[in-house]
C-alpha positions as CSV (number, residue, x, y, z in Angstrom):
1,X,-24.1,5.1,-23.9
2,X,-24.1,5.7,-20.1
3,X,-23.2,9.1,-20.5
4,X,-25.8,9.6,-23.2
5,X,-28.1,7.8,-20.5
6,X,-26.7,10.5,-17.9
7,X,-27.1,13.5,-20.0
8,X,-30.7,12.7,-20.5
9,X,-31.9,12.4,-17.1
10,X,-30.2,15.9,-16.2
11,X,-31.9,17.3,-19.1
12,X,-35.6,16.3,-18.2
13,X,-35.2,16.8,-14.4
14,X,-34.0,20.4,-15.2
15,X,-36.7,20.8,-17.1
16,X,-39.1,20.1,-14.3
17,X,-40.6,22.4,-11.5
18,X,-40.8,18.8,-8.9
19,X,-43.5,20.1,-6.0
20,X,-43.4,19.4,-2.3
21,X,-46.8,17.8,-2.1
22,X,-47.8,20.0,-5.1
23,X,-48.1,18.5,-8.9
24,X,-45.2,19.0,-10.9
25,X,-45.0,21.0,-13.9
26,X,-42.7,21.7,-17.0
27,X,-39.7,24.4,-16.3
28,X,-38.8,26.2,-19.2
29,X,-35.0,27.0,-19.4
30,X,-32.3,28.5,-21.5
31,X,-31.0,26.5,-23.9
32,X,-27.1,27.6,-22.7
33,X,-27.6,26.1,-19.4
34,X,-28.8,22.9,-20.8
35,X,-25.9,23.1,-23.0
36,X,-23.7,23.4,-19.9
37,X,-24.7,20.6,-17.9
38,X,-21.8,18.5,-19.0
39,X,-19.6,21.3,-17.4
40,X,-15.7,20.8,-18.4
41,X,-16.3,17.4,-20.0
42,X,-15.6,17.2,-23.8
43,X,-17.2,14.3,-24.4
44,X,-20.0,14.9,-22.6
45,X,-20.3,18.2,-24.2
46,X,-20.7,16.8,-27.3
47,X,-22.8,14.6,-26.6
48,X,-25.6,17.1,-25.0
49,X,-25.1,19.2,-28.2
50,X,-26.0,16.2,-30.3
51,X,-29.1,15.6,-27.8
52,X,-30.3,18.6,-28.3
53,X,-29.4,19.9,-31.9
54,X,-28.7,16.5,-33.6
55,X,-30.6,14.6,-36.3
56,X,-31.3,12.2,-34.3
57,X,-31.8,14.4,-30.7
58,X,-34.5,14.5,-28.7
59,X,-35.8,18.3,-30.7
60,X,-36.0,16.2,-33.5
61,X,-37.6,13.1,-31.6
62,X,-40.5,15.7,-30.3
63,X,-39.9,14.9,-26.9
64,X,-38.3,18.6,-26.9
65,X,-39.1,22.2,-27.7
66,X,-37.1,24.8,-28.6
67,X,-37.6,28.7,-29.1
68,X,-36.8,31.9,-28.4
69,X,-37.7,35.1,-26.0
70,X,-39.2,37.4,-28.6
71,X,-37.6,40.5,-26.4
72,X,-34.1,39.1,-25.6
73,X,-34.1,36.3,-28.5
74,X,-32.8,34.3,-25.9
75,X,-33.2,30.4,-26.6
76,X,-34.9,28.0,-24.5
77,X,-35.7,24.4,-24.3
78,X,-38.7,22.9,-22.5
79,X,-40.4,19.4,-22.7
80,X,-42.9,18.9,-25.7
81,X,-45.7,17.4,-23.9
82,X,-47.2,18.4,-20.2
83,X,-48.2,14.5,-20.6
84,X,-44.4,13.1,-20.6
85,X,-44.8,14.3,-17.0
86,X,-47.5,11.2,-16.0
87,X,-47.0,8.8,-19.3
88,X,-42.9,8.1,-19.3
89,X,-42.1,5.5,-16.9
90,X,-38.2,6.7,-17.1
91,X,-39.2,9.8,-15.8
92,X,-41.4,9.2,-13.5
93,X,-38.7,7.2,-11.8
94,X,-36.4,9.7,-11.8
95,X,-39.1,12.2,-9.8
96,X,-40.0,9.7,-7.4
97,X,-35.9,9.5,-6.9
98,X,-35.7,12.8,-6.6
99,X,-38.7,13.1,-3.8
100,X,-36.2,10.5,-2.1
101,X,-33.4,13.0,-2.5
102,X,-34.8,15.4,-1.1
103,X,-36.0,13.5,2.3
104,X,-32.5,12.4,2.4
105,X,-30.6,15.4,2.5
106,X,-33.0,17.1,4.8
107,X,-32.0,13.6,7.4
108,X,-28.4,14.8,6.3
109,X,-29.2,18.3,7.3
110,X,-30.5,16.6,10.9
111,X,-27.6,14.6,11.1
112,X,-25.0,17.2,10.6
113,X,-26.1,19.8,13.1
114,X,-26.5,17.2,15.4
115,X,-23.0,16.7,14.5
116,X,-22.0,19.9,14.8
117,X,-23.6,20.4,18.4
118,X,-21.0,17.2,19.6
119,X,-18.3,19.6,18.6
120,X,-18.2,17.5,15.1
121,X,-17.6,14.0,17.3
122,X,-16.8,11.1,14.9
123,X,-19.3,9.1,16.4
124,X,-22.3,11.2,15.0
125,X,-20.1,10.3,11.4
126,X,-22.2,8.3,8.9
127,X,-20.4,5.1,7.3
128,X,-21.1,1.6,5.2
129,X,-23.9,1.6,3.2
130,X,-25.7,4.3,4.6
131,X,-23.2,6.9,3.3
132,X,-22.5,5.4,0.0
133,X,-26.2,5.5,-0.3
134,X,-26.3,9.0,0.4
135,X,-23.5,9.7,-1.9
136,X,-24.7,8.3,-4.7
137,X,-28.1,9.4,-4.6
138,X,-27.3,13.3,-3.5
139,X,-24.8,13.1,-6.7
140,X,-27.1,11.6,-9.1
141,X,-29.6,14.3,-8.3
142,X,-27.6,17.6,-7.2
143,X,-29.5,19.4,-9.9
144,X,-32.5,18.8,-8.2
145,X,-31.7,18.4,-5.1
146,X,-30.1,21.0,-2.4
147,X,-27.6,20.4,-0.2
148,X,-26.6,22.5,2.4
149,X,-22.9,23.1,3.3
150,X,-22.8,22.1,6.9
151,X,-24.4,18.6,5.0
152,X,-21.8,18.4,2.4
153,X,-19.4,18.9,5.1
154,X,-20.8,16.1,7.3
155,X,-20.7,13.9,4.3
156,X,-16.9,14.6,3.5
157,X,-15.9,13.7,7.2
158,X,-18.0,10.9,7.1
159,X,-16.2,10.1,3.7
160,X,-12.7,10.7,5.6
161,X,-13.5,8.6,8.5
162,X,-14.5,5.8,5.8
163,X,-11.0,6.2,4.4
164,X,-9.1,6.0,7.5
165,X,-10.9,3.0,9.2
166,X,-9.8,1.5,5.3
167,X,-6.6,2.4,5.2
168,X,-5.9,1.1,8.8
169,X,-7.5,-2.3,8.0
170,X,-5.1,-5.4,7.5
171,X,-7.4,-6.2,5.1
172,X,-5.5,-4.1,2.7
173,X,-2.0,-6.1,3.0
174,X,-2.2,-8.3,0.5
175,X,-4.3,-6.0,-2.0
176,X,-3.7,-6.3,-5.8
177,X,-4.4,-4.2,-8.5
178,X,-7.6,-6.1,-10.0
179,X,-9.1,-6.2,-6.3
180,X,-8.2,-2.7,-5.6
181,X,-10.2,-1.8,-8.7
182,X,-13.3,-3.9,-7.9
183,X,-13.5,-2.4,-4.5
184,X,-13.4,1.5,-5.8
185,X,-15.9,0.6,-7.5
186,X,-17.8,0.2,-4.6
187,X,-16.3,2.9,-2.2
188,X,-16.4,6.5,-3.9
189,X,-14.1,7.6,-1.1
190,X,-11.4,5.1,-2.6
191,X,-9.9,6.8,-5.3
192,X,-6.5,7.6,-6.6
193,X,-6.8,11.9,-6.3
194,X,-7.8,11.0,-2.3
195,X,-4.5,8.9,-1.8
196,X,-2.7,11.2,-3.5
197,X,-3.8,14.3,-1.3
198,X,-2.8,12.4,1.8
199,X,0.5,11.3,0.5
200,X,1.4,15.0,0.2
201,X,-0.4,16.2,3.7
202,X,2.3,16.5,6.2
203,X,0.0,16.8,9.5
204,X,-1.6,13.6,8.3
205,X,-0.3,10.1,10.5
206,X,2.4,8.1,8.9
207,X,0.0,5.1,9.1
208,X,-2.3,6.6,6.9
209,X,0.4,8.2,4.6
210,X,2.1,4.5,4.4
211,X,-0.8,2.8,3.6
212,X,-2.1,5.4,1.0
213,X,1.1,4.9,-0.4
214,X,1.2,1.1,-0.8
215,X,-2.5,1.6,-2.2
216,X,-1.3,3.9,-4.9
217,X,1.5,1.3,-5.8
218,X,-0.7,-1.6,-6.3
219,X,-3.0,1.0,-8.5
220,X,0.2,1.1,-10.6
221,X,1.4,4.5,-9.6
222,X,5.0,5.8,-9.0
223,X,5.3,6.5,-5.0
224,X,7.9,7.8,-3.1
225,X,10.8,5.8,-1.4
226,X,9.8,7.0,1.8
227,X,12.0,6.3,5.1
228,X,11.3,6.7,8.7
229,X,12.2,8.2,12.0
230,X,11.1,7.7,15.5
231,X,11.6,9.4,18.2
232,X,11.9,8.5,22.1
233,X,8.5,9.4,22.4
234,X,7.0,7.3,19.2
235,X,6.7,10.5,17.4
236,X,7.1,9.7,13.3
237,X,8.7,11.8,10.9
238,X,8.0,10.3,7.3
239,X,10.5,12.4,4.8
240,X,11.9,11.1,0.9
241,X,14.5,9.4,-0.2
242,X,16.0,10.6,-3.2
243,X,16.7,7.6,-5.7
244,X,20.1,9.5,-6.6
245,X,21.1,9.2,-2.7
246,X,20.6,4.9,-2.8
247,X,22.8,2.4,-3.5
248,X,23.3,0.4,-7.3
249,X,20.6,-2.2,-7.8
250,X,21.2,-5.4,-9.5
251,X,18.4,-7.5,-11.3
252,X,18.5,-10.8,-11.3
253,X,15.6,-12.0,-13.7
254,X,14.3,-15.5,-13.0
255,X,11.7,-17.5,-15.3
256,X,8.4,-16.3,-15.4
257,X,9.2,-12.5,-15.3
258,X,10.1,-12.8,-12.0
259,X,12.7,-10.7,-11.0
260,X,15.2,-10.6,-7.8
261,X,16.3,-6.9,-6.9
262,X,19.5,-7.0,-5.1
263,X,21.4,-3.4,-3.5
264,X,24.9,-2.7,-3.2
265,X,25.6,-2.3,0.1
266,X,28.5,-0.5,0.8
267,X,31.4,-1.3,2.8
268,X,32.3,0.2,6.5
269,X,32.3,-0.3,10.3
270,X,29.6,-0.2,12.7
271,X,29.2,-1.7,16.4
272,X,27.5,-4.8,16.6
273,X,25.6,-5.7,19.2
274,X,23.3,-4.2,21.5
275,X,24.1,-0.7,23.3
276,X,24.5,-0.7,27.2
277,X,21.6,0.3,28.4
278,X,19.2,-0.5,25.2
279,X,15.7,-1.5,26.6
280,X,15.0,-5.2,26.4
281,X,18.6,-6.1,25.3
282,X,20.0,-10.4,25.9
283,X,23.3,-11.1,27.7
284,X,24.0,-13.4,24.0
285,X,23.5,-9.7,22.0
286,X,26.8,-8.9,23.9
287,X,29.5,-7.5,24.2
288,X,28.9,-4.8,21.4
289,X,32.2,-4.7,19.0
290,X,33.2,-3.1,16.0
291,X,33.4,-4.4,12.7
292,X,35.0,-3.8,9.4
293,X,31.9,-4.6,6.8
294,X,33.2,-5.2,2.8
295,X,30.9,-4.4,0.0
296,X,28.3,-6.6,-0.9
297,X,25.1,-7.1,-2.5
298,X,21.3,-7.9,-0.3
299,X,18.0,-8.6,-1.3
300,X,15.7,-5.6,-1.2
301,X,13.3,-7.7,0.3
302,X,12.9,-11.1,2.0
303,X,12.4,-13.7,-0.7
304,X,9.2,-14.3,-1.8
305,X,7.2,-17.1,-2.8
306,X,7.3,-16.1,-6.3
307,X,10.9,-16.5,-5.9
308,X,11.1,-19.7,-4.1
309,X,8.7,-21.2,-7.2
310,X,11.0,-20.1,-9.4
311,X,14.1,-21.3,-8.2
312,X,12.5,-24.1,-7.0
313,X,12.3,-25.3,-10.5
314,X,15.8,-25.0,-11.6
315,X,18.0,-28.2,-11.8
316,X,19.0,-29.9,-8.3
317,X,22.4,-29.0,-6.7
318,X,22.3,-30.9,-3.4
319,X,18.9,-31.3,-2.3
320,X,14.9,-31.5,-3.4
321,X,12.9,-28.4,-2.9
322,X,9.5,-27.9,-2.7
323,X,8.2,-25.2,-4.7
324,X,5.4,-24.4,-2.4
325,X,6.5,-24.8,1.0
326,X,5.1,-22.1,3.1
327,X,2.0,-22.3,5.3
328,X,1.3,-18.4,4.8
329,X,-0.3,-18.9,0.6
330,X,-2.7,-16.4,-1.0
331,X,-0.1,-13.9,-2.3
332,X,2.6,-15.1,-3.6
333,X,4.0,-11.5,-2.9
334,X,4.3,-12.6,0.7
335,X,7.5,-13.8,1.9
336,X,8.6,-17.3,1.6
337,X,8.4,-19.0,4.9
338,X,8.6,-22.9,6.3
339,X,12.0,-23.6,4.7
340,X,15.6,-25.2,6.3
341,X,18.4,-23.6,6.4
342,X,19.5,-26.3,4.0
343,X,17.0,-25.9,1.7
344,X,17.6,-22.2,2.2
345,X,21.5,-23.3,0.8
346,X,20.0,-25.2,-2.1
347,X,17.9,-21.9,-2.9
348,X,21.4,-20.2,-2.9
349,X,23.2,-22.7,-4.7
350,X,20.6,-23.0,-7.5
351,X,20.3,-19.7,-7.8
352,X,24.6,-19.1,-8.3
353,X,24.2,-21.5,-11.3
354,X,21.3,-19.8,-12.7
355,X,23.6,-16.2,-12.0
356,X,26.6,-17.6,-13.8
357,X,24.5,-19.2,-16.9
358,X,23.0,-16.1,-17.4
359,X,26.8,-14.4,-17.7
360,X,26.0,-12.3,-15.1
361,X,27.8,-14.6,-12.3
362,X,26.7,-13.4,-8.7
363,X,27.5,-16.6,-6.3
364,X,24.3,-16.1,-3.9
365,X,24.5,-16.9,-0.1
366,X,23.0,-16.7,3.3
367,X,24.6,-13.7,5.1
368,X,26.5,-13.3,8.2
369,X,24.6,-12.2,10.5
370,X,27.7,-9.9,10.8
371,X,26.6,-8.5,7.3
372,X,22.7,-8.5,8.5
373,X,23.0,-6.3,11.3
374,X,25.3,-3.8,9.1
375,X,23.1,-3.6,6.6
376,X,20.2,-3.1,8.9
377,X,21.1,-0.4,10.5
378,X,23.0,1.2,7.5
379,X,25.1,3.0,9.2
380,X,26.3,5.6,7.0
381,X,27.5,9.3,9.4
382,X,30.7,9.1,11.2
383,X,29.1,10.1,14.1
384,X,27.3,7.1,14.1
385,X,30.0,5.2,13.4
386,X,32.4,6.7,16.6
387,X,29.2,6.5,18.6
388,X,28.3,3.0,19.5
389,X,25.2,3.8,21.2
390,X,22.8,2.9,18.4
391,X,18.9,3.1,18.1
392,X,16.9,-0.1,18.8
393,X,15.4,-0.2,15.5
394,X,16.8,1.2,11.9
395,X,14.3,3.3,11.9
396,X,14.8,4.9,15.3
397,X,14.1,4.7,18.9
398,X,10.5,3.0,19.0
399,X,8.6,0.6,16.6
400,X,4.7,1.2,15.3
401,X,2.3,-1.1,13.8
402,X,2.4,1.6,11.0
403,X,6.1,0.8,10.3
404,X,6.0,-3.2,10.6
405,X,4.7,-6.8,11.1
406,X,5.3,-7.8,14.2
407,X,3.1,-9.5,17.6
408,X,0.9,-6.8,18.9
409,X,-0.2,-5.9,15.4
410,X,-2.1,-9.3,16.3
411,X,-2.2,-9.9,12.3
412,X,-1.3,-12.9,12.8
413,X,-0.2,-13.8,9.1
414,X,3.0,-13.0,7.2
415,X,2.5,-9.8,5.0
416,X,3.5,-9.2,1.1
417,X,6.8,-7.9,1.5
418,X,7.2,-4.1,0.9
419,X,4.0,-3.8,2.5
420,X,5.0,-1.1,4.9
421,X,6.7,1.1,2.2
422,X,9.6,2.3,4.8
423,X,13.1,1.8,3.6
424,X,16.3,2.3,5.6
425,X,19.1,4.1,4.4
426,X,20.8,1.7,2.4
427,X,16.8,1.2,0.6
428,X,16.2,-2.1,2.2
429,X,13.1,-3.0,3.5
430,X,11.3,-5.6,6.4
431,X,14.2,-5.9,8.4
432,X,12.1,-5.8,11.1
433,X,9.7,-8.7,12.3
434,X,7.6,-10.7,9.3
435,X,9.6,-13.6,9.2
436,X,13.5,-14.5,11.0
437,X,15.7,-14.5,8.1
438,X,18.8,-17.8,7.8
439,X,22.1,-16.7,8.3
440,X,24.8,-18.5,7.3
441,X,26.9,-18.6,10.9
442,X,26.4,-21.2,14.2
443,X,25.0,-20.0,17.4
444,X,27.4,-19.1,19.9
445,X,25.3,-17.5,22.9
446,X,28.1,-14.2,23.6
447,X,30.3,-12.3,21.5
448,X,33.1,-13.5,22.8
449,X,35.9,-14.2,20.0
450,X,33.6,-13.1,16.8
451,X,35.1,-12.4,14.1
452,X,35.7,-8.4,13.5
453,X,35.9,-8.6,9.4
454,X,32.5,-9.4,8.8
455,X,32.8,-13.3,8.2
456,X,30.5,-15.6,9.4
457,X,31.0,-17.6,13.0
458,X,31.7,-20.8,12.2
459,X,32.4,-23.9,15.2
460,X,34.6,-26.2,15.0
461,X,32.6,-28.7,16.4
462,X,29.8,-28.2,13.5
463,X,27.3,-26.4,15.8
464,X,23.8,-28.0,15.6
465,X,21.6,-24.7,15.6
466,X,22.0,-21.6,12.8
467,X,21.6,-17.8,13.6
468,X,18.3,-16.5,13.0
469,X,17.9,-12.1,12.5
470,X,14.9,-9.4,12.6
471,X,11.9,-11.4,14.4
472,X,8.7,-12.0,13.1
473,X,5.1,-11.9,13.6
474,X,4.8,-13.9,16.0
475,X,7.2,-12.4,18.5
476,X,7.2,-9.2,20.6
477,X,8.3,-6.0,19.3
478,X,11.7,-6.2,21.4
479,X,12.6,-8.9,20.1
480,X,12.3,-7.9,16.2
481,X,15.3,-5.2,17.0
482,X,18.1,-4.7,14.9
483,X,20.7,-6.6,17.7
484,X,18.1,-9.4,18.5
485,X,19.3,-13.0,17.7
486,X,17.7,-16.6,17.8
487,X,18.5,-20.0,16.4
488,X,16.4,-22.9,15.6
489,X,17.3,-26.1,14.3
490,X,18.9,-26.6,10.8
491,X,17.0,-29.4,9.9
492,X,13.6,-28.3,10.5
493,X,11.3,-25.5,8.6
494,X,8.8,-22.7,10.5
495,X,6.2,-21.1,9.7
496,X,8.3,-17.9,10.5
497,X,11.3,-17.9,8.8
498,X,12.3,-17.3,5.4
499,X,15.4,-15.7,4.5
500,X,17.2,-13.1,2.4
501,X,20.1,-13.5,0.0
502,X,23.4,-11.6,-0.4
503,X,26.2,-11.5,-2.7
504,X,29.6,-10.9,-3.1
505,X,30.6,-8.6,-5.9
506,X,31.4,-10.6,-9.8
507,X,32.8,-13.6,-9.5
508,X,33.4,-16.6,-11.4
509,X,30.4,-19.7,-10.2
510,X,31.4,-23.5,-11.5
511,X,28.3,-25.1,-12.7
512,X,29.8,-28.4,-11.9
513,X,30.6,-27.7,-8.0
């Protein structure tokens, strides 16, 4: 029906001569380019051919004429009466549109030299409702109405800007699929073949390239597995990961069609700690030391609080959990926060049973923190591995607002995890601010006497504060690096910190321990 509705309107505006100040008149034209107003579209050729040539078409309704050139036995189509031109109200709105059309691309003629002359400034850019005005209006009507190209060039930077300033917004963090929809509605510059033309634009800013990305994934589109790498001088290099090139992943499907992806992290040595000389580096993140890492399996991502619910629910181990705990809600995407470290136990412990009586059998866990910086930095060349002068951050030397969730982003709100669509090597992602993450050992303030296998730092003396990893929103971008460490107390929940499970490989769970 709309495109019928569409069809039509072409039809009688082409068939118009509309005057500048003058009275319009009927505009006789060849029945071939009425016929090929619906350009490449099938259905809408269809359509016109039925409009004009059906039973039930407008020939046949006498509001059209058709005929021939009695030299060139060409065919033509005009309007059947000069008095459609006063007497339909439909079309008299569409001329009085038009009129309106016109004005407005001559003000976008104005504009876009004016433009042109500030060496095509931003700030002479049109935006909000004023473009999407224009845009609809100058579409509806380019039969009618002439654009120039400096103006349809004005309008597609203005278009771009739009765009950017979008895809820059926080707003977009939490975006799902339904909202994303609504919203294109809206915004013609919002549209899947855009994202897509960025995503594959090199010279364009990783920002924008990240955020087109996550757009395109909430749209329900397969993106890339994009990683990161930053220079000394903030310089990023966005490149692919091939999904061949990453390790196993392990689903653990919870109630609800929830489902827990878990990688296999391989096994190895790395130096943990910071690296003399790192910028912003704690006497506690010290001395650096190697350590021999054995397989294991980590969350993808920090758990969420689609996770939490579920888990939440299963029977009791130890303790009472509260299936909606965090103080970040709206998106159950985002990652679970406002949880103890014991509760973060009874998580794990709830979530072993559930492994093993599924016959899959993964015992779940906080991890060392050991095991979190390795598999944080995923250090995977040899060179890496001899050298024990590491980069601050897993994805190089500096971190960007483009690449994370951290204070000076001043979002001031956890984000849906995944948001920032940068994995490390190892395919992890958010190891970098967002929320601390629990970790299974004490605090000890030095490295003094750690152990070297990967096992967690226990006390003797039952240590009353637990190792926290990564950062968060709420603190400075030197202190969400991959050495940084913190401890709160056991007991009580924040507003950010969550945490992230691991695994050991197979093993046998007792349901009654």
């Amino acid at each position: 029906m709309r495109c019928s509705q569409a069809l039509i309107k072409r039809i009688f505006l082409n068939l118009l001569q509309i005057g500048d100040g003058e009275k319009d008149t009927r505009l006789r034209q060849p029945k071939a380019f009425i016929l090929s107003l619906a350009g490449d579209n099938q259905e809408g050729k269809k359509v016109l051919k039925e409009l004009i040539e059906g039973k039930q078409g407008l020939v046949k309704g006498r509001l059209l004429v058709t005929g021939k050139t009695e030299r060139e036995e060409e065919a033509w189509v005009d309007l059947a009466h000069e008095a459609l031109i006063e007497k339909w109200d439909n079309l008299n709105l569409w001329r009085t549109e038009t009129r309106k059309g016109r004005e407005l691309a001559k003000q976008v003629d104005k504009d876009a030299k004016d433009w042109q002359k500030n060496n095509k400034s931003q700030y002479y850019l049109w935006s909000g409702d004023k473009l999407a005005d224009a845009e609809k209006i100058l579409q509806e009507y380019q039969d009618t109405v002439e654009t120039t190209d400096l103006a349809k060039e004005f309008l597609q930077a203005s278009s771009q800007q739009e765009l950017y300033a979008y895809l820059r917004s926080p707003d977009i963090d939490n975006l799902e699929r339904e909202t994303l929809e609504k919203e294109a509605a809206n915004k013609s510059f919002l549209n899947q073949e855009n994202l897509k033309n960025l995503l594959k634009d090199e010279k364009e800013k990783a920002q924008i390239r990240l955020s087109a990305s996550w757009l395109l994934k909430q749209w329900g589109e397969v993106v890339p597995i994009w990683t990161a790498e930053v220079d000394k001088e903030g310089n990023i290099a966005l490149s692919f990961i091939r999904e061949d090139d990453l390790p196993a992943t392990v689903i653990e499907e919870l109630e609800g069609g929830i489902n827990l992806e878990m990688l296999e992290v391989p096994g190895g040595e790395f130096w943990m700690g910071a690296s003399e000389g790192e910028e912003g580096a704690y006497s506690y993140e010290r001395p650096q030391h190697k350590v021999k890492i054995s397989p294991f399996l980590m969350g993808k991502y920090p758990i969420t609080q689609a996770q939490w619910r579920a888990v939440a629910f299963l029977p009791k181990v130890k303790r009472d959990l509260n299936p909606d705990p965090s103080t970040h809600k709206g998106d159950i995407r985002r990652t679970v926060e406002s949880v103890t470290w014991y509760e973060a136990v009874e998580f794990c412990e709830r979530l072993s049973r559930w492994s093993q009586e599924k016959g899959k059998g993964y015992q779940y866990r906080l991890p060392s923190e050991a095991e979190w910086e390795y598999a944080c930095r995923s250090v995977i060349s040899e060179e890496l591995i001899q050298n024990p002068i590491y980069p601050p951050y897993h994805f190089g030397w500096k971190i960007d607002s483009a690449l994370a969730n951290y204070q000076e982003t001043a979002r001031g709100r956890t984000t849906t995890v995944g948001r920032f669509q940068v994995a490390n090597a190892f395919g992890l992602y958010d190891l970098h601010g967002n929320v601390w993450e629990w970790c299974e050992d004490d605090w000890h303030d030095h490295y003094e006497g750690a152990p070297k296998d990967g096992s967690a730092w226990l006390s003797n003396n039952n240590s009353q504060y637990k190792l926290l990893r990564g950062g968060s929103f709420t603190y400075l971008s030197v202190n969400c690096r991959s050495a940084i460490r913190s401890y709160k107390n056991p007991a009580h929940s924040y507003a950010n910190v969550g945490l992230r499970v691991v695994a050991s490989s197979r093993t046998v769970y007792s349901v009654n321990s």
